[in-house]
N, C-alpha and C positions, 0 to 999 in steps of 0.2 A: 592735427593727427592725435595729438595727446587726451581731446578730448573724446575722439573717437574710441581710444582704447578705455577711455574713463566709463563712457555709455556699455560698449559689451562687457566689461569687468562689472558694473552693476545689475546688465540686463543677467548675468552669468549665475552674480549672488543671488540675483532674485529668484533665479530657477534652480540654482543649489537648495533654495531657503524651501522651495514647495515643494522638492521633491522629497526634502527629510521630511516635511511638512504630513506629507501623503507617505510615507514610511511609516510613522507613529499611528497613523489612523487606518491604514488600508486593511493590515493584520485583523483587526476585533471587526473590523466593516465587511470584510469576505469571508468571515466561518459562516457554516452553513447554519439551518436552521434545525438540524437533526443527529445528534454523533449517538452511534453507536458502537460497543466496546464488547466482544467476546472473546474466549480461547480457545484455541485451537489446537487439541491436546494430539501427538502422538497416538495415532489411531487402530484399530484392529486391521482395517482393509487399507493398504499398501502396495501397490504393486510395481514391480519394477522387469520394464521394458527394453531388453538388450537389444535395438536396432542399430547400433555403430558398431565399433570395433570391439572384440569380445573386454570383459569387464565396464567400467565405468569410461565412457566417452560421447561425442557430442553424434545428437538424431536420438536418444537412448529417452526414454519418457519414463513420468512415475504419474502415477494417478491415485487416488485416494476420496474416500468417502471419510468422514470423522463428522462426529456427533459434536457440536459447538457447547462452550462451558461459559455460564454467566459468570467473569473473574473476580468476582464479590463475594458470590456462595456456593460458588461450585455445582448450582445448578444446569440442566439442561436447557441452554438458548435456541436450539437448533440443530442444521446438519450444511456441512459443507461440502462440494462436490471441485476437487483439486485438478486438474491437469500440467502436468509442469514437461516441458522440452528443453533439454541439458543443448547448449548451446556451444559449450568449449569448456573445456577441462583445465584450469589454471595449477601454479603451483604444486606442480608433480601430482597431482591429483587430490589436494589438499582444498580445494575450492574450486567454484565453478560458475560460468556465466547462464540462464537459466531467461525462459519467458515462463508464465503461469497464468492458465485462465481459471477463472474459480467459478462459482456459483454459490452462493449461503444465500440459504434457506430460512427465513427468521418465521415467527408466529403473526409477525405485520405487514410481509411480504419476501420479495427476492430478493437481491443485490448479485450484480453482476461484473466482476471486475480483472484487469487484465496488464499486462506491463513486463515489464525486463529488466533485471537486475545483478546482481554476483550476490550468490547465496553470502557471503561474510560480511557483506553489509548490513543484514538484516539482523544481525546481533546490535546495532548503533538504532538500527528503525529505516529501511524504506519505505518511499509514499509511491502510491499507482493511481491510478485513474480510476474512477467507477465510471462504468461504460453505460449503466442501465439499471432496471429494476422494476419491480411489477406489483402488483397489490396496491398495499397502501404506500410503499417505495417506490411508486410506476414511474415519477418524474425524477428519480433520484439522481443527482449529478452530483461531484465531488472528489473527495479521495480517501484511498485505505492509509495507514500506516500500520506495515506489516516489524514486528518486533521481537525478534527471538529470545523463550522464556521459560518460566516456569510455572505453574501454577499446582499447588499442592504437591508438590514434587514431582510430578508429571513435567515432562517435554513438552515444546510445543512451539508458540505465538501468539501473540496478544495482536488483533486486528480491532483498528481503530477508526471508524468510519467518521468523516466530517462530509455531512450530505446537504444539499440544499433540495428539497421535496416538493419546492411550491412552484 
């Protein structure tokens, strides 16, 4: 018996030992072959859709067009096309649970991305799924990391695409 437990306590290390093993390496082995990084400034077109309960509550949607901002020079990257569905209203109405479908618009193609979140995580960074994308992104698969921010003193987000294209 004692040597049986000898054999799975080593066979145990030995798949302890691969899986930090493949820890160390999977990270740098699974970024994509593509990141891209704009912002998402507080926009002129905003609009806010009261279908729940009067004021802010869940069925209630915001949509939004914003022009994308290269966060290096504060040039123009693009345009983004937001749809967001207020999902539940947390914390006395202090935060909220939330899906958001997007659409950006870049000069090398589309990206198409979508997911579920609590808006106050997004000051820390949430990651989504990129669903799609067209042009020269047409095989794009990966994910956003969505990051609540500033950019020249502007409101906004820093969206951080790790795509894999090929």
């Amino acid at each position: 018996m004692p040597s049986k437990r000898k054999g799975l306590l080593a066979i145990s290390a030995g798949g302890m030992g691969a899986l930090l093993a493949a820890s160390l390496w999977l990270p740098a082995a699974l970024a994509g072959d593509t990141q891209i990084q704009v912002f998402d400034p507080e926009g002129k077109f905003e609009r806010f859709i009261d279908n729940g309960k009067a004021d802010f509550s869940a069925g209630d949607q915001i949509i939004e067009i914003h022009t994308l901002l290269d966060p290096v020079d504060g040039t123009e990257a693009g345009t983004i096309y937001t749809e967001v569905t207020i999902l539940r209203v947390v914390q006395g109405g202090e935060d909220f649970d939330l899906t958001v479908h997007c659409t950006v618009v870049l000069p090398e193609g589309t990206i198409v991305f979508y997911g579920a979140f609590r808006f106050s995580d997004a000051v820390t960074g949430v990651t989504l799924p990129v669903t799609g994308g067209t042009g020269g992104l047409e095989l794009a698969r990966g994910t956003v990391n969505i990051t609540l921010g500033e950019l020249d003193g502007a409101g906004g987000a820093t969206l951080t695409f790790d795509l894999t294209t090929t």
